[in-house]
N, C-alpha and C positions, 0 to 999 in steps of 0.2 A: 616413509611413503609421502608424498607429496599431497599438500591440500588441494583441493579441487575448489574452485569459487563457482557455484552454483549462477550467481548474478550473471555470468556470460554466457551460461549455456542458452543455446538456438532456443529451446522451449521455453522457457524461462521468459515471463514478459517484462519490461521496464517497470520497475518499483520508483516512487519518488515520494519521498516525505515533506507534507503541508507545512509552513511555517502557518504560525499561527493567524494570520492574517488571512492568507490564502482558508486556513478553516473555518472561521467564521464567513467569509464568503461562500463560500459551499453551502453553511448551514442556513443562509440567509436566500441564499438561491433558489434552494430545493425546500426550504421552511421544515427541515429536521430537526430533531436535536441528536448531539455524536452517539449516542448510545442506541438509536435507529439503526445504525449503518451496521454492514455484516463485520463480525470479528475476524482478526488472524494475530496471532500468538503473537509477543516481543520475541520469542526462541526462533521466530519461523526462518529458515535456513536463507528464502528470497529475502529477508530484510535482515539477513545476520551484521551488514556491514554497513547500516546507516543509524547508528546508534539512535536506539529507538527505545520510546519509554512509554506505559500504558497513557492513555488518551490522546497519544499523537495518530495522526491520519496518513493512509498510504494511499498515495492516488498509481493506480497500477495502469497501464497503457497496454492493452492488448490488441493483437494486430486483427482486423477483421477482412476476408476476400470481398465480401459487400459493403462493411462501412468503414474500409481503411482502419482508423485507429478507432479504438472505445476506450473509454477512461470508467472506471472501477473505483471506489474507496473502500477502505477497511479501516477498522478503529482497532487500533493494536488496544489490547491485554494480558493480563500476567498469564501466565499460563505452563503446561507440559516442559 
C-alpha cells in the first residue's frame, strides 16, 4: 500500500522548523521562555518529515478568512 504524506494534504497547515536564531528571536519578542509555548509531539505525523528533535520550535502558518495567515509555535517533545 502506498505511503500517504500527511504534509500535503488541503487541511493540513504549513509546518516550518525555527533555526535557532529565528528561536531566540521569538523568545525575545514575546519575552517567553520555550517551555511556555504549547507542545506537539517529535512523532506528530505534521512534522514527521522535518527531522525534528525535542526543544526545536515549529512555527505552523494557518490560513485565516479574516487574518489571512496566523503563525502558531509549538515546542516539540519526546512523546507517544
Amino acid at each position: 500500500m502506498e505511503e500517504i504524506n500527511i504534509q500535503k494534504h488541503v487541511l493540513v497547515s504549513e509546518h516550518i522548523k525555527l533555526s535557532d536564531s529565528e528561536k531566540k528571536e521569538l523568545t525575545e519578542k514575546y519575552n517567553i521562555s520555550l517551555g511556555q509555548l504549547p507542545k506537539i509531539f517529535k512523532n506528530d505525523a505534521a512534522i514527521k518529515s522535518l527531522d525534528v528533535k525535542p526543544g526545536d520550535v515549529i512555527k505552523i502558518i494557518r490560513k485565516s478568512p479574516t487574518a489571512g495567515e496566523f503563525p502558531f509555535y509549538r515546542l516539540v517533545i519526546d512523546g507517544k
